[in-house]
N, C-alpha and C positions, 0 to 999 in steps of 0.2 A: 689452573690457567697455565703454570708453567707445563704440565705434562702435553697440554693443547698445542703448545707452541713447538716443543720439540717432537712430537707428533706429524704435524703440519712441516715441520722445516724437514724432517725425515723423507716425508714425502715428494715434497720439491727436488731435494738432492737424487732422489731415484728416480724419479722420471725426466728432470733435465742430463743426469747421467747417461742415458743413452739418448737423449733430442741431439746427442753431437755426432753421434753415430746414426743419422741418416745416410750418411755416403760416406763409403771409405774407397780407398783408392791400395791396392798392394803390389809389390815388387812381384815379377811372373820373369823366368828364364826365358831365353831365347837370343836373336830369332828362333824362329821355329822348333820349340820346344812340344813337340806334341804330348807328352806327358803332363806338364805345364797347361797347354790346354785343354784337358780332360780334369785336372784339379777344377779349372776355374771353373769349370761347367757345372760339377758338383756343387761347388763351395755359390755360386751364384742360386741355386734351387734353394743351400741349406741358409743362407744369410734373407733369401725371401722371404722364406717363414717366418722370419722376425721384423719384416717391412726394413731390412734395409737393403739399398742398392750397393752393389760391387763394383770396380772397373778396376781393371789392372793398367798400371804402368811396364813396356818391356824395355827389360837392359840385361846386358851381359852377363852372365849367373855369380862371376862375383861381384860383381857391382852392384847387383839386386839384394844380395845379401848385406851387401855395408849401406847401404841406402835404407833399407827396412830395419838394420838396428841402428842407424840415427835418428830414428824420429820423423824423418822425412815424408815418409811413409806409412800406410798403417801396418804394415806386416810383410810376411812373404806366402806366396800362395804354397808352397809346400814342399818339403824337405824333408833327406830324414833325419831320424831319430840322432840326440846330440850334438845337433849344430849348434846348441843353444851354450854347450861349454864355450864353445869363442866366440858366439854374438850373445852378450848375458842379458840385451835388452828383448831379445826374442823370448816369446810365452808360446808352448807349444798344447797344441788342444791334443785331447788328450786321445781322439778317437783318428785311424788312420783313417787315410780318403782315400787313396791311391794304393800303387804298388807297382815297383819295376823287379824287372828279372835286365841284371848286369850279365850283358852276353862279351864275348871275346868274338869279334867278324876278323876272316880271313880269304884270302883269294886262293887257298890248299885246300881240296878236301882232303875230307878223311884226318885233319888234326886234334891233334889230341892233347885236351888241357883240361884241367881239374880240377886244380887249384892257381893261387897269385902265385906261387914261386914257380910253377910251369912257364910263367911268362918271363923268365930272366934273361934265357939264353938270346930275347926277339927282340926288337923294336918295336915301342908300342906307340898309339896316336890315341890323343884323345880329348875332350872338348874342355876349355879352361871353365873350371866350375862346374865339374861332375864330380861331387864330393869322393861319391863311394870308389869313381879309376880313381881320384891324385891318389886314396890315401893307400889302395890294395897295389898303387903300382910303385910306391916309396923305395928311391935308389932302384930306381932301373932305368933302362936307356928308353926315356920319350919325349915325343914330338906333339908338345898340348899346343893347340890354335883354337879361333874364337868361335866357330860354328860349327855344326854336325857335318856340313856341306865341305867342306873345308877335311873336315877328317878323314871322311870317306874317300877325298880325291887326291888324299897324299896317299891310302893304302890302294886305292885303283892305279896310281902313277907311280907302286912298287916303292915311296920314299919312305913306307912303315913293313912291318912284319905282316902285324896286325894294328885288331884297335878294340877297344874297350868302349863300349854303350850300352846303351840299354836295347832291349829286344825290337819296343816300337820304334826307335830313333832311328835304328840301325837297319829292319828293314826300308820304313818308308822315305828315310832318306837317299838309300839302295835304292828304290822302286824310283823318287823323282828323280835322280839324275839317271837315270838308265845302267845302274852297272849292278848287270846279271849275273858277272862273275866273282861275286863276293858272295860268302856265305857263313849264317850263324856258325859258330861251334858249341854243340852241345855236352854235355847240360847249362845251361847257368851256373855260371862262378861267383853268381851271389842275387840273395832275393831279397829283399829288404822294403818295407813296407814306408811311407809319407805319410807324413802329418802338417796342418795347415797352420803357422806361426802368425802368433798376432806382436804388433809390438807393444811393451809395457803400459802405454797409457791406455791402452784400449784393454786391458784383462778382466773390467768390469762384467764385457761379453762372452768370457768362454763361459760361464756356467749354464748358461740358455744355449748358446751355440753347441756345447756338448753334449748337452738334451737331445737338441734338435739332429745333429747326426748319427746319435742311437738311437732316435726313433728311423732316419732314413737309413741305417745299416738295418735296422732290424727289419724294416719292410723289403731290404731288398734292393732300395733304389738305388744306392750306390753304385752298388755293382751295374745295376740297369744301362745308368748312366753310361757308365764306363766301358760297357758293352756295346749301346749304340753308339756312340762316338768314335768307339775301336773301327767300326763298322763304316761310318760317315767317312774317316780317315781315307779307310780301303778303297770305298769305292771312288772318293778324287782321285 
């Protein structure tokens, strides 16, 4: 009898365990984080498979991250790797979603940068809550403001050197405000893959959720995703 009951109560606690997780809501960058919305794309296919729904909340990228580790929230749609040393309520799944290539944009061609300490002699711009520029640009002369739009039109109005983003930010932010004469500098000065952070009450779910995006890395979809999207992006 007694093994019936803790049996039975076994049961109840797993499937009410996730009856609360029919809808979560997570912290997403932006405005206009195109990266950010290509996570959520993924992460909305990979959370269906398990019948629940998604919706992000948008706020300023560090605000999203101190908002998703109070609690407030259920998570952050996707970061990378180590954020979780100074947000410790974040749980990061284990499988990455995404990936940016950190470009350095300039109105020079032909410049030449390598590495982060090429960028000391410049002034650099870059958007508050771009983990990978605050930490590669540490003690150097910059000008961080709140949106990618913003970025671009201190280095188009000569008030930066340069600026530090990521390759999609940095073009299609380029392409919607019209300014033709800024341009990547290649190679990327850093590549660094994302991961989608749940916060602590919710880590019942990575273990199915981390199933569920190596089966869709292994099929392929991921990238699929990330590919027509890149795509959909282009042709707005």
């Amino acid at each position: 009898m007694k093994f019936r009951y803790v049996f039975t109560a076994s049961l109840y606690f797993f499937f009410c365990g996730y009856s609360y997780a029919a809808s979560l809501v997570f912290a997403k960058s932006g405005p206009l984080d195109y990266s950010a919305d290509i996570s959520e794309t993924i992460l909305k296919e990979a959370y269906g498979r398990l019948n629940i729904d998604i919706s992000t909340k948008v706020l300023q990228s560090h605000l999203s991250l101190w908002t998703a580790n109070s609690g407030a929230l259920d998570g952050d749609i996707h970061r990378i790797i180590g954020i979780e040393n100074k947000y410790p309520n974040l749980i990061r799944v284990p499988v990455p979603i995404n990936a940016i290539e950190g470009m350095v944009f300039s109105k020079k061609v032909g410049l030449k940068i390598n590495s982060w300490d090429d960028l000391k002699s410049f002034s650099v711009g870059l958007r508050i809550g771009a983990k990978f520029a605050e930490a590669g640009t540490q003690n150097m002369v910059v000008s961080a403001v709140m949106t990618n739009d913003q970025v671009f039109k201190m280095l188009d109005e000569g008030r930066t050197d340069v600026v530090v983003s990521t390759r999609i930010e940095g073009l299609l932010t380029s392409r919607k405000l019209g300014l033709a004469n800024i341009y990547p500098i290649e190679p990327a000065i850093v590549n660094l893959k994302l991961y989608h952070y749940v916060h602590k009450k919710n880590k019942a779910l990575i273990p199915e959720l981390t199933r569920i995006l190596k089966i869709m890395e292994k099929e392929g979809r991921i990238l699929e995703i990330k590919k027509t999207a890149i795509v959909e992006l282009l042709r707005q």
